[in-house]
C-alpha positions in Angstrom: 95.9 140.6 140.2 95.5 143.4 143.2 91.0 142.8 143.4 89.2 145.9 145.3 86.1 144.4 146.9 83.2 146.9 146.6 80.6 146.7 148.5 79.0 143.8 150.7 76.1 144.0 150.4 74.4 141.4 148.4 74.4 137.9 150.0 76.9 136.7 147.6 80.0 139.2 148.1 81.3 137.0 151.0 81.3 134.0 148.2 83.4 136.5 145.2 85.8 137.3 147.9 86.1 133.7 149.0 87.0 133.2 145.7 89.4 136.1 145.1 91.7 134.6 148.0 91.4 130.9 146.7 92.1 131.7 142.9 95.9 131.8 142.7 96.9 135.0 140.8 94.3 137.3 142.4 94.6 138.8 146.1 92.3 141.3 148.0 93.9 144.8 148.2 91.2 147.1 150.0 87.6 147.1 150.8 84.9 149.7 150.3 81.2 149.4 151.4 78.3 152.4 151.4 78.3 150.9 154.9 81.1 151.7 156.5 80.6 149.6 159.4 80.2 146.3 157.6 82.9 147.6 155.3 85.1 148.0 157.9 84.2 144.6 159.9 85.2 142.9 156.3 88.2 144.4 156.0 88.7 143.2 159.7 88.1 140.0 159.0 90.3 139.6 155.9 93.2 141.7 157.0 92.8 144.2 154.4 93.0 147.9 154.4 89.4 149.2 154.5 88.7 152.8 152.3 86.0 154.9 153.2 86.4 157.2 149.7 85.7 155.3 146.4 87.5 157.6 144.8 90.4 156.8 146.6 90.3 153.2 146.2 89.4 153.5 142.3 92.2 155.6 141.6 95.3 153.3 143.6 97.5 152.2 141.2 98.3 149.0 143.1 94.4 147.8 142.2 93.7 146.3 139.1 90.1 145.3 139.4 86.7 145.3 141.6 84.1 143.2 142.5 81.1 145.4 142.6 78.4 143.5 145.1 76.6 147.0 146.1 72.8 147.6 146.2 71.4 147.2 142.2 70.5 151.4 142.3 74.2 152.1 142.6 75.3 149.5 140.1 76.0 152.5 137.3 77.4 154.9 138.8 79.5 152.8 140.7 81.0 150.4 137.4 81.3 153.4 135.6 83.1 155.2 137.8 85.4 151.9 137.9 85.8 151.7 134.1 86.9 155.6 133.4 89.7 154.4 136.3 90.9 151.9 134.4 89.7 148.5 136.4 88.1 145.6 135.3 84.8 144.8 137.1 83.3 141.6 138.3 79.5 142.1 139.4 76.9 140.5 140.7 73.2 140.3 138.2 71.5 142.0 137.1 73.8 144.6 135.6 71.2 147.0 135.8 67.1 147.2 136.3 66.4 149.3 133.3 67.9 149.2 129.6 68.9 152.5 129.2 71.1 152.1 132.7 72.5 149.4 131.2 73.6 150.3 127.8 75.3 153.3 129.4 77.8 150.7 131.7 78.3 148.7 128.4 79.2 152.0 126.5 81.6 153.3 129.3 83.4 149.5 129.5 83.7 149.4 126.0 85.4 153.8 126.2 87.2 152.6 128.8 88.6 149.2 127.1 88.5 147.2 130.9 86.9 143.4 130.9 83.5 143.6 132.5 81.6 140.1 133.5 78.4 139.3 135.1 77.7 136.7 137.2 75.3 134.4 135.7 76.4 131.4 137.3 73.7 129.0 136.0 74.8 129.6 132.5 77.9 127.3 132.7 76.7 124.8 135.1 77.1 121.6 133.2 73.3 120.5 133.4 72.6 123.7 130.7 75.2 122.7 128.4 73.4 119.4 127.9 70.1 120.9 128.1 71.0 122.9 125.4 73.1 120.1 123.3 69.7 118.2 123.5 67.5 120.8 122.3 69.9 121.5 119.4 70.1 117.3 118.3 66.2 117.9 117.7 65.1 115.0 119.8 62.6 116.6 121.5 61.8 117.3 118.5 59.9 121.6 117.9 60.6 122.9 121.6 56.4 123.5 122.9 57.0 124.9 126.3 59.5 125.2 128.9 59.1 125.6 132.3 62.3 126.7 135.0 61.8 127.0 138.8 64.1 128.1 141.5 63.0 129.0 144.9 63.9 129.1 148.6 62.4 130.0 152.2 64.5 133.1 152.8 61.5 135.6 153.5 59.7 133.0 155.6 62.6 131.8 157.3 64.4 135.3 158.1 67.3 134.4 156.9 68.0 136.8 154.1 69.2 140.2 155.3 66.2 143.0 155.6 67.7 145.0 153.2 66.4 142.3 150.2 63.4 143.8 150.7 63.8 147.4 149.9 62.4 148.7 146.8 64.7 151.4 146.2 68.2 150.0 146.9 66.9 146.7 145.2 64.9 147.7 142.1 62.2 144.6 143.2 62.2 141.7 145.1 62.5 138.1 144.2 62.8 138.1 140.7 65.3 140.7 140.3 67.7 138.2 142.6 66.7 135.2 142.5 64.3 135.2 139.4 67.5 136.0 137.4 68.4 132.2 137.1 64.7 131.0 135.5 65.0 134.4 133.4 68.5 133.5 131.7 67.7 130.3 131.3 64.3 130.7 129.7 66.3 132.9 127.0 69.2 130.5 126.9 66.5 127.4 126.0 64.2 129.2 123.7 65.7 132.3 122.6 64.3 136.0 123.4 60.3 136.3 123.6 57.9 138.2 121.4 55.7 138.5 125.0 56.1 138.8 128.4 53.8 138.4 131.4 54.0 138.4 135.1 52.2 137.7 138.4 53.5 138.8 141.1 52.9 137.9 145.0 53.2 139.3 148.3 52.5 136.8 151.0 55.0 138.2 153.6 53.3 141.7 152.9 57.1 143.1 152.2 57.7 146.0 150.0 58.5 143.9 147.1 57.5 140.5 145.6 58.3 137.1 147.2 57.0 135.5 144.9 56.6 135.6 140.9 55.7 133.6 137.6 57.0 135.0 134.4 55.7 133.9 131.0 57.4 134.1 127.8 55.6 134.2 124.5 57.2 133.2 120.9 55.7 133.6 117.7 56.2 129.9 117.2 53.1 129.6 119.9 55.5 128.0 122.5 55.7 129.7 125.8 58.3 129.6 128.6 57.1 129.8 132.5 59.7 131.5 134.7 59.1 130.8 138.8 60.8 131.8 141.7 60.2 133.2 145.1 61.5 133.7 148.7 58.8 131.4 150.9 59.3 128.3 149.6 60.0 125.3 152.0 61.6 122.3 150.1 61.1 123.8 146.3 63.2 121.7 144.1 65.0 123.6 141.4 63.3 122.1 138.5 63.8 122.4 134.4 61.4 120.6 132.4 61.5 121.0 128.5 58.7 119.9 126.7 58.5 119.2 122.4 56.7 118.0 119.7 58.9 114.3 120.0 59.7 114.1 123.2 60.4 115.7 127.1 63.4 116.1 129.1 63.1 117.4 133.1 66.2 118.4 135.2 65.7 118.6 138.8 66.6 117.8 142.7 67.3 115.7 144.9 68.5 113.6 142.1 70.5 116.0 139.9 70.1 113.8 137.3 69.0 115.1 133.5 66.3 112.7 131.6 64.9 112.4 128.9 61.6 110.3 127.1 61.8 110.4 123.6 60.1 106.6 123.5 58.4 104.3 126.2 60.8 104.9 128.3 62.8 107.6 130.5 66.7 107.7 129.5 70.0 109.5 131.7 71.6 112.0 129.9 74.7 111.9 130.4 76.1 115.6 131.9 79.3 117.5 131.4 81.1 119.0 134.2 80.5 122.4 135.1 82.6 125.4 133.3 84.2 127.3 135.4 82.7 130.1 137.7 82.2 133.8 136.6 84.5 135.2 138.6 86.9 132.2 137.6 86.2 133.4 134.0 86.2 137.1 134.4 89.8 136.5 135.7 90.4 134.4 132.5 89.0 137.0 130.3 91.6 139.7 132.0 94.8 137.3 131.6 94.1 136.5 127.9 92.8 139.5 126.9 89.6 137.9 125.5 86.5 139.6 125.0 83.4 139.3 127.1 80.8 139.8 124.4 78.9 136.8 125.3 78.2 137.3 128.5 77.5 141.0 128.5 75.2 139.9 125.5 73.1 137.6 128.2 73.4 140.6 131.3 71.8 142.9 128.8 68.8 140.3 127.5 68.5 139.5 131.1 68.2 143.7 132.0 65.7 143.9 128.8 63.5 140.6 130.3 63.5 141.6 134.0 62.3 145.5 132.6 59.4 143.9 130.8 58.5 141.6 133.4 58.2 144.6 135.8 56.2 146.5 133.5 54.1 143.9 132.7 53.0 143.8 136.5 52.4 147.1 137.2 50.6 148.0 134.4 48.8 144.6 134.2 49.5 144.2 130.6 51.4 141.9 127.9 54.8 143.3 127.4 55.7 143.1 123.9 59.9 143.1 123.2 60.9 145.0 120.4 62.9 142.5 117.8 66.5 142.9 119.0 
């Protein structure tokens, strides 16, 4: 399968086309970037043909998909211009900051008949799967509270490019990257919230957020607490699930699941990870499946990360509107 790489702009483009050359029936055809410098330097690098016109590149016959890792207020026009040509798409979350932008990508994919995936990585990480097994044997017994944190030192530290922190070309700051993971999850653990709520913080005085703590309300009276943020020295990525029989937490350096439904604290014992998105997304194309789950989550995720927004601006509850 002939990939296009679109766009390198976010962090993780240089891991999607690491991928593209290890996976054994794909192989990068041609880059495109908005920046045709970098574009050009990746193209370099990979001994590819670099394309300064989209068009161009969209429309060559001898490319079958794209991996679409371009600023998040170009995501629709750019994967809908790559559905109407004909080519699957493999992008990075979120789909979209708004609803509305992303119910018109899922309406054009689904016109256009091409395979669309999102990468949500920590979905089919093997630690979820047993999070979620456990919840469903009811040994914790009525899920109370949740509580996922993922967070790193890249503001503080320098080390993410400066372009993270632009409002326009990002849509916010760190939980529209990295607050994606604690969002998904949240909704994967407890389903989709009644209520949303946000704080927001801006210690390195950027533009955006570099910080933020989402909570999700249910009508059971549980809550979920979403946290992430970009100046964070040392902050272990930490699930802890909380019920009405028992607790289970998830967490680093051990990366080991437990669980205390008695005296004591018990292993759980954790399946191997699924394969990646992009692993997946390639799967999908081969076998002709459908991508229904996934594109399910990306739009929940689009619908969450909206209210969350809202909810700090206007310094209000968020109330979701039964799906």
């Amino acid at each position: 399968m002939r990939i296009g790489m679109i766009s390198f702009w976010h962090v993780h483009a240089k891991d999607y086309a690491k991928e593209a050359q290890i996976h054994p029936d794909t192989d990068i055809k041609a880059i495109w970037d908005e920046n045709e410098e970098r574009g050009r330097k990746e193209a370099q690098e990979r001994a590819v043909e670099y394309i300064s016109d989209l068009d161009v590149l969209l429309n060559r016959e001898d490319i079958d998909a794209v991996v679409v890792s371009s600023p998040t207020n170009m995501h629709k026009e750019i994967i809908i211009r790559a559905a109407r040509a004909g080519k699957h798409i493999f992008t990075e979350k979120v789909l979209a900051a708004k609803e509305n932008e992303a119910l018109e990508i899922l309406e054009a994919v689904n016109e256009a008949g091409v395979k669309l995936f999102v990468s949500l990585p920590r979905v089919y990480d093997g630690y979820t799967e047993a999070i979620q097994q456990l919840i469903e044997s009811g040994d914790l017994g009525d899920i109370t509270q949740t509580r996922v944190r993922l967070a790193h030192n890249g503001a503080t530290a320098d080390w993410l490019p400066q372009h993270f922190y632009q409002k326009e070309e990002c849509q916010g700051g760190a939980l529209i990257d990295l607050g994606c993971h604690p969002l998904y999850l949240t909704r994967l653990f407890q389903g989709m919230p009644q209520r949303v709520t946000a704080q927001f913080g801006y210690v390195t005085e950027k533009e955006v957020e570099d910080q933020a703590v989402v909570t999700f309300g249910y009508q059971s009276g549980s809550y979920g607490i979403a946290e992430t943020g970009f100046v964070n020295d040392h902050s272990p990525f930490t699930i802890e699930i909380n019920g009405t029989k028992g607790s289970a937490v998830y967490g680093m350096p051990e990366k080991v699941l437990l669980k205390k439904v008695s005296d004591q604290w018990e292993e759980v014992a954790v399946p191997d990870d699924r394969p990646s998105p992009f692993f997946q997304w390639i799967d999908h194309i081969q076998k002709d499946i459908k991508t229904d789950e996934n594109l399910g989550l990306a739009l929940e995720l689009t619908v969450l990360m909206e209210a969350a927004y809202r909810a700090e601006e206007q310094r209000r509850e968020v109330v979701i509107i039964n799906r």
